[in-house]
TIZAMI-195044 format. One line per 10 residues: their letters; for each residue x, y, z of N, C-alpha, C. Coordinates in steps of 0.02 Angstrom, whole numbers. Layout:
a	X Y Z X Y Z X Y Z  ...
END
This chain:
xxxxxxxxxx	42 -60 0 0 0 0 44 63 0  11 116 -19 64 177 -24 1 227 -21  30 272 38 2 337 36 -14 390 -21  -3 375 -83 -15 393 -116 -72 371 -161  -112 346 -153 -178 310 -165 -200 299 -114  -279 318 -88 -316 266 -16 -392 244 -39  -410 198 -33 -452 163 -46 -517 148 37  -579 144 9 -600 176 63 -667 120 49  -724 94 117 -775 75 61 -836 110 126  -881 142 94 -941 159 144 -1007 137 129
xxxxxxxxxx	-1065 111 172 -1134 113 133 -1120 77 76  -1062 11 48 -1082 -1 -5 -1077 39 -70  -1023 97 -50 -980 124 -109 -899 139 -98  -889 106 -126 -801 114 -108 -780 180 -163  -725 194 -119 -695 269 -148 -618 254 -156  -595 305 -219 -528 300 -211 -517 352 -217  -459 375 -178 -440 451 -176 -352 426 -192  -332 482 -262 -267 506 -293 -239 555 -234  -195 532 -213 -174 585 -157 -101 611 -160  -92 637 -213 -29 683 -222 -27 751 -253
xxxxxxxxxx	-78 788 -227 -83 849 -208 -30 889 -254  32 867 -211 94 901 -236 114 896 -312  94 845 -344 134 827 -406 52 828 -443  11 869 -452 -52 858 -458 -63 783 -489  -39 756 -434 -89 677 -428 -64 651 -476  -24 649 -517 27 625 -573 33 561 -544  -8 503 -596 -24 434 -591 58 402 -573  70 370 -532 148 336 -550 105 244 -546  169 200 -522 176 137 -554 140 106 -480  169 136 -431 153 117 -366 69 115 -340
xxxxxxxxxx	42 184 -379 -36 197 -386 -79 136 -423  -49 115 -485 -71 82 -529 -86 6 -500  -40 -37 -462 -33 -87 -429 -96 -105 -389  -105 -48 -333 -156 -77 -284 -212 -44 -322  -225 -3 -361 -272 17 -385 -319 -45 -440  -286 -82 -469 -322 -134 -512 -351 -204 -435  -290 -199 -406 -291 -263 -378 -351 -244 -322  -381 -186 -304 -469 -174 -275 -506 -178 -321  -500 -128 -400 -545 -144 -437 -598 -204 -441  -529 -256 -447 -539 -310 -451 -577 -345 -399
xxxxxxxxxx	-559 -329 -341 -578 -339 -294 -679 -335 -292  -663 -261 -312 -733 -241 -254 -785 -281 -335  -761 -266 -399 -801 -302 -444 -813 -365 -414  -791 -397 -376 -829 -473 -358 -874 -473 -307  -872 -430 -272 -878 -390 -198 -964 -385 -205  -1016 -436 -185 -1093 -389 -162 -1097 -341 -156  -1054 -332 -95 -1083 -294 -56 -1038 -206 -66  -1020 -222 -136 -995 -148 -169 -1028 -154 -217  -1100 -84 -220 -1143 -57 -289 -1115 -8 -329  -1051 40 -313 -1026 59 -353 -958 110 -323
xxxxxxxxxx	-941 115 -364 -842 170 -364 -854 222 -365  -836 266 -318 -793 329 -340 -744 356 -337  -703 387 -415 -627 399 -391 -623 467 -381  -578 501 -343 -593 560 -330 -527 585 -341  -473 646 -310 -417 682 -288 -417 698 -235  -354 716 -218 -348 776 -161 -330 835 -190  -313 893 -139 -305 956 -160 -362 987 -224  -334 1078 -234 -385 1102 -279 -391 1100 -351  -300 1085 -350 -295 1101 -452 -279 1019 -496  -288 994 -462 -272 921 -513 -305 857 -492
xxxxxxxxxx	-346 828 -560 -400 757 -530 -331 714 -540  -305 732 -598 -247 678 -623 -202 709 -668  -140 750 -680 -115 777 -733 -93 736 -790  -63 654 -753 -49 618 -808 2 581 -787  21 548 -812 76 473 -777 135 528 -774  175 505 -724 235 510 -699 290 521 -745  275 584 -817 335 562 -870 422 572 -846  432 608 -808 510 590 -776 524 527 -769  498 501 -740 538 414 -730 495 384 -780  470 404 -825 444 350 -911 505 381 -941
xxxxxxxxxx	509 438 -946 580 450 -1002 661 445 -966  682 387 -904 737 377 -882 750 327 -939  822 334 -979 865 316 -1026 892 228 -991  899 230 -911 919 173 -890 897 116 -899  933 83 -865 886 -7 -871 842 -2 -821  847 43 -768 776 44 -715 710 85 -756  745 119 -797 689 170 -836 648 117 -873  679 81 -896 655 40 -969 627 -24 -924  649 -51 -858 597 -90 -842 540 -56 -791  544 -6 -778 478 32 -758 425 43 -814
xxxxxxxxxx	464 70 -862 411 83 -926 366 47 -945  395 -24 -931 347 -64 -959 317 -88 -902  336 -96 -856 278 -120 -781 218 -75 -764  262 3 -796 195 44 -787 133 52 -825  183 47 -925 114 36 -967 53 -27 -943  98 -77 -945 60 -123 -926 18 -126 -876  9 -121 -829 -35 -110 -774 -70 -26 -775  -48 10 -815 -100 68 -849 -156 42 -879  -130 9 -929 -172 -27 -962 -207 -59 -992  -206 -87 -907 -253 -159 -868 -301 -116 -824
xxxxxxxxxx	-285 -57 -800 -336 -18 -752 -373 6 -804  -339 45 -861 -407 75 -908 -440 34 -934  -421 -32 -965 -460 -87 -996 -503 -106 -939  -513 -110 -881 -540 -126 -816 -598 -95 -801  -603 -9 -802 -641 31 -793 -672 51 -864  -663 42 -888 -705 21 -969 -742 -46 -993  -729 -87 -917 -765 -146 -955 -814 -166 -844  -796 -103 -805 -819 -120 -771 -895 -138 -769  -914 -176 -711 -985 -196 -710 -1021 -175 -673  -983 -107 -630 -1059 -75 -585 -1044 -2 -603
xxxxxxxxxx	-1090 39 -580 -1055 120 -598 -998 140 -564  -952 173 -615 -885 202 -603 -893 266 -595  -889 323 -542 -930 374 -583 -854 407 -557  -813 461 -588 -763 505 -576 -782 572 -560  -745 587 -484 -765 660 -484 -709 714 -504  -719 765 -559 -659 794 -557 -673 874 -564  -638 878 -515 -606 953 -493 -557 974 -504  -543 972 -590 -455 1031 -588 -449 999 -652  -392 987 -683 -348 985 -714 -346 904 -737  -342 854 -784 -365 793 -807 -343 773 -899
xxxxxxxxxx	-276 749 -893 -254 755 -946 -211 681 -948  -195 630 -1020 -177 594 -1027 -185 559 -964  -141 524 -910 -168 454 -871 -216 482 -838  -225 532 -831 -288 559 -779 -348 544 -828  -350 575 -905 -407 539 -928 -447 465 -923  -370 433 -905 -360 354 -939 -405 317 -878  -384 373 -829 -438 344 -757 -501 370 -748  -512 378 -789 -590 442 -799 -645 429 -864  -615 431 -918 -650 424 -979 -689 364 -1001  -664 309 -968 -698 232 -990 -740 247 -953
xxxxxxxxxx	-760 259 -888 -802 256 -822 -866 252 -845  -934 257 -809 -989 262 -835 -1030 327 -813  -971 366 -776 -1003 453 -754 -951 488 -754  -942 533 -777 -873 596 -786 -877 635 -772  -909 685 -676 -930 723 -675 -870 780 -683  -877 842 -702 -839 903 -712 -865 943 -689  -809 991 -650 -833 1068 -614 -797 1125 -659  -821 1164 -630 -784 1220 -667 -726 1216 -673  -683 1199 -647 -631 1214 -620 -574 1136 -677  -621 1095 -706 -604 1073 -735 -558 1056 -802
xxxxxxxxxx	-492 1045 -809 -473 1055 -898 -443 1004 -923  -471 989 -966 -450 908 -1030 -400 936 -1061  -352 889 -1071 -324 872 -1162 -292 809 -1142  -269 803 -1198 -210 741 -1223 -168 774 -1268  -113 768 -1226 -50 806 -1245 -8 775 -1294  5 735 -1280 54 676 -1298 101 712 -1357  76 718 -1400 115 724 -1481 177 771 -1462  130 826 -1415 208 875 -1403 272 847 -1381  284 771 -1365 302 749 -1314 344 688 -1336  316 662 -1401 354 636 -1450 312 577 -1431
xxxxxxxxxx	233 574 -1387 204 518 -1380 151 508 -1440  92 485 -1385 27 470 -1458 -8 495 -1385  -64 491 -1412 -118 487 -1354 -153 420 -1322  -110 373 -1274 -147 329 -1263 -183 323 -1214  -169 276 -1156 -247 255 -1102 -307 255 -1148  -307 214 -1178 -364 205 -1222 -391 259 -1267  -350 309 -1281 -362 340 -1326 -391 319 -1406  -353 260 -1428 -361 235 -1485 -426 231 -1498  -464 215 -1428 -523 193 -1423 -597 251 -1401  -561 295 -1382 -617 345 -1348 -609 416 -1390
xxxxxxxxxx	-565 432 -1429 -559 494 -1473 -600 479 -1544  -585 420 -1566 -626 407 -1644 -704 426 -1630  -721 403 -1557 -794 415 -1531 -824 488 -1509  -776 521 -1520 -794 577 -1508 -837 612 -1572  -901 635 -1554 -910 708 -1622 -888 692 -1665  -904 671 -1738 -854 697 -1805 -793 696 -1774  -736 743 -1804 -656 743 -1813 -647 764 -1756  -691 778 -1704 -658 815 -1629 -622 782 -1584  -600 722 -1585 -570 672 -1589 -479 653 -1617  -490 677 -1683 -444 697 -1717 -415 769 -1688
xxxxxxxxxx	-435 796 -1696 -428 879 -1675 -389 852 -1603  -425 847 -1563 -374 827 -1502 -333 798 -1500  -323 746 -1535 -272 696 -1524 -209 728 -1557  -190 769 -1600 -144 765 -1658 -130 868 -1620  -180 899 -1595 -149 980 -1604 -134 974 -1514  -186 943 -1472 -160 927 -1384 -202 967 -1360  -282 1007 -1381 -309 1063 -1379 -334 1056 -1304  -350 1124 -1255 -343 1093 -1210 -445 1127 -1195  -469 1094 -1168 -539 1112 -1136 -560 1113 -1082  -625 1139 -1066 -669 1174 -1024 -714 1164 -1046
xxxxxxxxxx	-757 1151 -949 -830 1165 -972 -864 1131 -1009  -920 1172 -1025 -959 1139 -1110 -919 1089 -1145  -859 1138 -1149 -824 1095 -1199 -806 1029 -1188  -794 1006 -1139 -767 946 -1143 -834 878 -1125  -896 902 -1107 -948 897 -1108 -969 884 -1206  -966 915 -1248 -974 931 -1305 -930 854 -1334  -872 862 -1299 -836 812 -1331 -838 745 -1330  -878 729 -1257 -882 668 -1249 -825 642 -1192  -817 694 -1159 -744 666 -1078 -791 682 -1032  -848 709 -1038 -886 707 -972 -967 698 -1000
xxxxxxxxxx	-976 676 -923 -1052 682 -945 -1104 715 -904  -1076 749 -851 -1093 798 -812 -1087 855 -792  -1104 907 -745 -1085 959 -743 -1105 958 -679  -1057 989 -625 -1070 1012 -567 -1038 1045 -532  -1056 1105 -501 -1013 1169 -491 -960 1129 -423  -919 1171 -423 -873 1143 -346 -894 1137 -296  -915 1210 -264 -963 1203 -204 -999 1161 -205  -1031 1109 -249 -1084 1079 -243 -1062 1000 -234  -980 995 -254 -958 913 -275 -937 875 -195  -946 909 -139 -943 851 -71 -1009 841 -50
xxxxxxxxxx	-1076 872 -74 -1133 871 -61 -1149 791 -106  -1138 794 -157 -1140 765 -219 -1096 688 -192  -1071 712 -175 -1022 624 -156 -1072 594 -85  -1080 652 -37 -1126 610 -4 -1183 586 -17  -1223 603 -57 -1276 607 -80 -1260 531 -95  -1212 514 -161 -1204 469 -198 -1198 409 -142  -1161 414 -76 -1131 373 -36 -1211 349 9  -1236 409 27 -1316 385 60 -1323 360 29  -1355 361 -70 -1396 318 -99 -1358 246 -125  -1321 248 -111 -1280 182 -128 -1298 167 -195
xxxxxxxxxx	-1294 188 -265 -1333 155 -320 -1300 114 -339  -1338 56 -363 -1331 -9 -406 -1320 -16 -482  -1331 48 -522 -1355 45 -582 -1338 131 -581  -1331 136 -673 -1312 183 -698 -1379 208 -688  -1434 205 -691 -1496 239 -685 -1516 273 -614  -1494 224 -564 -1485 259 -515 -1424 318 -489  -1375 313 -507 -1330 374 -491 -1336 425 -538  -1380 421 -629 -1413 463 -639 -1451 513 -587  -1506 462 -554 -1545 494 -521 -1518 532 -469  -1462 528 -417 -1438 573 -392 -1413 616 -416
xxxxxxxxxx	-1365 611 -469 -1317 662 -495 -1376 738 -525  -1427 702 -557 -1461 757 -584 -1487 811 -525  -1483 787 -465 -1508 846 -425 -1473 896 -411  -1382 876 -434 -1352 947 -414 -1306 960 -511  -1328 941 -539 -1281 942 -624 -1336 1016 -632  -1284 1049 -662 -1303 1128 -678 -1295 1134 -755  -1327 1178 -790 -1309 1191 -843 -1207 1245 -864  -1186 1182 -912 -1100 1212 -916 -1095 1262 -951  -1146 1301 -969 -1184 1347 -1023 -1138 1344 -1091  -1117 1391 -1111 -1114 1389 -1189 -1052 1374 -1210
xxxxxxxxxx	-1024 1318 -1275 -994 1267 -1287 -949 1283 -1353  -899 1345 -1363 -866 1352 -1421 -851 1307 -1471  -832 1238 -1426 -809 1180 -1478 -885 1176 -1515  -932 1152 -1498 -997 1145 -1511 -1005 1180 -1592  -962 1250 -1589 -996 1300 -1632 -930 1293 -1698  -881 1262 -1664 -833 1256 -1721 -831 1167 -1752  -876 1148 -1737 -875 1072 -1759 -878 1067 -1844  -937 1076 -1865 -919 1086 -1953 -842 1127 -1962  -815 1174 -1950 -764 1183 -1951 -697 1112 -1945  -712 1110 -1891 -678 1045 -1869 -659 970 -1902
xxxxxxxxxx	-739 980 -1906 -763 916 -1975 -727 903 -2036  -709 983 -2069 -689 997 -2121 -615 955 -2114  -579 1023 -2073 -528 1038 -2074 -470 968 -2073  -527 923 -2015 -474 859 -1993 -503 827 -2016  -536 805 -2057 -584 746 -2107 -517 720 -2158  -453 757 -2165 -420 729 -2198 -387 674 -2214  -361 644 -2285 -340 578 -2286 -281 542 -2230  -243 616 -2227 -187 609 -2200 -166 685 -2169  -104 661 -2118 -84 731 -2091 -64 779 -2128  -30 759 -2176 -21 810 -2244 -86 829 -2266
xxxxxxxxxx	-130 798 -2277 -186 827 -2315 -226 860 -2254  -230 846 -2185 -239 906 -2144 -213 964 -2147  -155 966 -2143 -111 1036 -2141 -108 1056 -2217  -111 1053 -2263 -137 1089 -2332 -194 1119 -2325  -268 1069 -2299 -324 1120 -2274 -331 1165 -2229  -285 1162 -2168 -296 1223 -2143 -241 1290 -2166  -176 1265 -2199 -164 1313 -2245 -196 1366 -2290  -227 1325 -2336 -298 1354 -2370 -363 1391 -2334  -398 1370 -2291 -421 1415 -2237 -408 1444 -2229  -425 1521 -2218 -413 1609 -2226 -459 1593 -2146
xxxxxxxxxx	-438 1574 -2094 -460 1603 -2022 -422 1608 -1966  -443 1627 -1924 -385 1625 -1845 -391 1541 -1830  -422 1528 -1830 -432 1444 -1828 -383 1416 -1848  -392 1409 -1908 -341 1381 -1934 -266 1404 -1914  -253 1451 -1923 -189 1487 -1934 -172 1447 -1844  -221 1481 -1817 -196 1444 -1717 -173 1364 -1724  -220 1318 -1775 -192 1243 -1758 -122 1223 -1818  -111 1276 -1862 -52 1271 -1923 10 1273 -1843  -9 1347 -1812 39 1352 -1748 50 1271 -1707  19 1257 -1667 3 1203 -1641 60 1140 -1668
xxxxxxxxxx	28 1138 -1722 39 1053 -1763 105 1084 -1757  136 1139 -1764 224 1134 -1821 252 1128 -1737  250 1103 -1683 277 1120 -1625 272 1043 -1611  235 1005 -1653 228 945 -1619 268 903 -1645  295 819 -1629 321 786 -1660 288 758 -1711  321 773 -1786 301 750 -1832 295 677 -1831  331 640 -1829 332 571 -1806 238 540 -1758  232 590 -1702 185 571 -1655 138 595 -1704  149 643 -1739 75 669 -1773 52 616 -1829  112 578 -1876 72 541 -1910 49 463 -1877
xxxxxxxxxx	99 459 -1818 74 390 -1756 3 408 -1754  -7 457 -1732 -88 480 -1695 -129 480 -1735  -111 510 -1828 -171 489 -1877 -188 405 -1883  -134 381 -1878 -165 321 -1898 -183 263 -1843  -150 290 -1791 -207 262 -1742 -257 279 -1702  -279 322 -1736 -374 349 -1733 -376 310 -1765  -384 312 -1822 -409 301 -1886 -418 217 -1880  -360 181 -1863 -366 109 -1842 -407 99 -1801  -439 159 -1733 -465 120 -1675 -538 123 -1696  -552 146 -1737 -636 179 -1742 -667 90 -1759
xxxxxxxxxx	-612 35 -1776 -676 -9 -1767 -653 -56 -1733  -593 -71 -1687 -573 -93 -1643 -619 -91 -1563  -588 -139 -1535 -645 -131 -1469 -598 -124 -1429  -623 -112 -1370 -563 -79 -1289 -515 -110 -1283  -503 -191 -1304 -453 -223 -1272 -409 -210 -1343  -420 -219 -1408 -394 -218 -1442 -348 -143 -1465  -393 -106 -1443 -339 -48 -1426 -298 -47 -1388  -289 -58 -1333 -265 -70 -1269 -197 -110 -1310  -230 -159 -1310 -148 -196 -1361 -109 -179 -1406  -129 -136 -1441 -111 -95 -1493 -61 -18 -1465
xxxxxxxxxx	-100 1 -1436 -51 58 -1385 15 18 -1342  1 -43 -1334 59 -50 -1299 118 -95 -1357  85 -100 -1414 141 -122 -1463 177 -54 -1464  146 1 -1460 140 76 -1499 216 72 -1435  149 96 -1383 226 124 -1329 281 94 -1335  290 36 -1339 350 -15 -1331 422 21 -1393  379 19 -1428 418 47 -1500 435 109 -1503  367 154 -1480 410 241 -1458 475 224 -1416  485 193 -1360 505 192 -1309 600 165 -1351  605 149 -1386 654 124 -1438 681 158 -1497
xxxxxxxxxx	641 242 -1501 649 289 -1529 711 359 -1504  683 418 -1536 714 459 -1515 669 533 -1488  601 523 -1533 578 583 -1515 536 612 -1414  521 536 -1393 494 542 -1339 546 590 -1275  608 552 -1293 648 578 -1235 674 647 -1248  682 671 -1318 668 729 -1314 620 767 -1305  570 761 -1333 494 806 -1311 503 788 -1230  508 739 -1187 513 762 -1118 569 822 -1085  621 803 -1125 703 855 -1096 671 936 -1123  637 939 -1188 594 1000 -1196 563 1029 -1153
xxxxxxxxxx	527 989 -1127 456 1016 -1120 440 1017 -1037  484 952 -1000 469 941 -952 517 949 -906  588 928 -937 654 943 -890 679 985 -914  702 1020 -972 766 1061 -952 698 1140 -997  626 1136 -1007 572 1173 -1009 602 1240 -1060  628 1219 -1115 643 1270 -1184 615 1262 -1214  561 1205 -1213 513 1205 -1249 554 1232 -1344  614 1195 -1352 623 1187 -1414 649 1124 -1433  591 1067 -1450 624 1004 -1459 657 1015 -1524  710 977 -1543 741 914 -1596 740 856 -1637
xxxxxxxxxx	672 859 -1659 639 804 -1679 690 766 -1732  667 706 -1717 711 667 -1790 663 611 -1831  640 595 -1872 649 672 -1926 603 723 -1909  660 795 -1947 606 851 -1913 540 886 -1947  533 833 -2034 477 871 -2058 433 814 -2058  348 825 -2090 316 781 -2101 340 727 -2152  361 770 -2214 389 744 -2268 443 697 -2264  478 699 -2216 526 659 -2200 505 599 -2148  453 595 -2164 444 541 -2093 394 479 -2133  442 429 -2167 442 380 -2202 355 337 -2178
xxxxxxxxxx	294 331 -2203 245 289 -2197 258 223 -2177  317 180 -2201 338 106 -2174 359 124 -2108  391 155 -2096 416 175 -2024 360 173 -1947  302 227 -1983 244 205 -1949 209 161 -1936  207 95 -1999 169 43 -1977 197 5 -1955  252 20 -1937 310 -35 -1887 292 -30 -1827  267 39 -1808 251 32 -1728 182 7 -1702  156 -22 -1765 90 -90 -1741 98 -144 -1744  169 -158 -1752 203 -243 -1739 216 -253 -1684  192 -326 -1697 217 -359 -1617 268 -342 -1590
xxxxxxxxx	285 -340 -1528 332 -321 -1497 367 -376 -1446  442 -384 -1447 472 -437 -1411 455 -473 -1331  428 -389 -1320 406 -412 -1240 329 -446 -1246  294 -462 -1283 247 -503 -1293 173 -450 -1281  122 -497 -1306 62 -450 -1312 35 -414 -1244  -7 -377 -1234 -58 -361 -1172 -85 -417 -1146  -89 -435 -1083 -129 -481 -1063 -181 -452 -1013  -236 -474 -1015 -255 -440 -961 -289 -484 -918  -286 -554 -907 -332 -599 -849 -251 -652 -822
END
């Protein structure tokens, strides 16, 4: 057990609280461990009708796995990497295939592993105070925790749009997108957990029925209003044929995601087209396996550990990509990172 996760069960709802405050709750390997092995648990469990995962502190539900010790160059780095994908996900494949309501409460900040513990669930409540993305590409990653699987599902290309520019949301917006499915102001989210904990629900219909007594309207939804836009713009065959259309586009729109994309790794940007594009008829586990051929193979590259020394350690935020244009970043190259990989498939039973 580690103080950095606590697991709790009341009335027949067990809780888990992310408790690293300090590092806004930045998922590590140690979290991941006891966290499946209750899942697991309370899924067999009667006398548990349903989960809630929560945080501590004000600004972060989850910022995102632990990338300092994912991008250590060592042999401790490289066997963490993979103890951590792996048991990442096995928790997101877990809470995407759970069997009672999962419902997530989030207050702050919820990006890559923080989604990954949030997005499969079967309630996503959001406060104001709430903000999405999936970063990854800047970073020389992709977008996984089941990304493969939960972005194609989004809206038309909004999906795309996220995965490939890292756009970050609010509010409506992320409501609009399909990362939440609630709305509930802050002041209102410890009222809201007890509520949930008195009624103990059994069924998604029932923690409906609580949640609706305090879900507020997230009022008005920009993404919402730029979706045909969106539609357009990322409907393309390919990342090249994205970035030619928003070239062509005469708007701030465009011109803001032309900005965006040229900052990202070219490499991650054409990873990320084509695994949307692959997951839209894939199912949870099969993504799941697929991201971890993916990671295994970034992880054997060059662009990840730079987009971290960028972005995260030495923060110049001017990576070195290799290669550094689209044009240069060979199509066989990409479908290599959906081959099997030596350390063997996902397992998950």
């Amino acid at each position: 057990m580690t103080d950095e996760i606590a697991f709790a069960v009341q009335n027949g709802v067990a809780t888990i609280l992310l408790n690293r405050p300090q590092a806004l709750n930045a998922l590590t390997h140690t979290m991941c461990v006891p966290l499946e092995r209750h899942l697991r648990d309370w899924a067999k469990d009667a006398a548990v009708r349903a989960v809630i995962i929560k945080a501590a502190g004000d600004k972060a539900f989850c910022a995102g796995g632990d990338i300092r010790k994912l991008a250590d160059r060592g042999p401790d780095g490289t066997a963490y990497r993979q103890r951590f994908w792996h048991d990442e996900y096995r928790c997101n494949t877990l809470i995407g295939e759970y069997p009672k309501p999962f419902i997530a409460l989030i207050d702050g900040i919820f990006m890559g592993g923080g989604v990954g513990l949030s997005v499969h669930g079967s309630h996503r409540i959001i406060s104001e105070h709430a903000l999405f993305a999936m970063p990854e590409t800047g970073i020389g990653l992709f977008p996984d925790v089941g990304g493969t699987y939960f972005l194609p599902r989004c809206p038309g290309e909004i999906g795309m749009y996220l995965g490939l520019t890292g756009a970050r949301l609010k509010g409506a917006d992320i409501i609009t997108a399909g990362a939440a499915t609630h709305f509930v102001p802050r002041e209102k989210m410890p009222a809201l957990e007890a509520a949930l904990i008195a009624a103990a629900p059994a069924s998604q219909a029932d923690v409906d029925a609580v949640v609706v007594k305090f879900a507020a309207d997230a009022g008005p939804s920009p993404l919402a209003g730029l979706r045909v836009q969106i539609d357009r713009l990322f409907g393309g065959a390919s990342v090249p044929a994205i970035v030619a259309a928003l070239e062509v586009e005469d708007s701030d729109f465009a011109r803001q995601q032309l900005k965006f994309l040229a900052g990202k790794s070219p490499t991650s940007l054409k990873l990320t087209f084509a695994q949307l594009r692959r997951g839209r008829t894939l199912s949870l586990r099969d993504c799941m396996r697929l991201e971890w051929r993916m990671c295994n193979h970034v992880a054997g590259g060059h662009d990840f550990y730079e987009g971290v020394r960028a972005v995260i350690v030495d923060k110049d935020h001017h990576p070195h990509w290799q290669p550094a244009t689209l044009g240069t970043v060979p199509d066989a190259d990409i479908e290599r990172y959906f081959e099997p990989v030596p350390q063997g498939e996902l397992q998950f039973d």
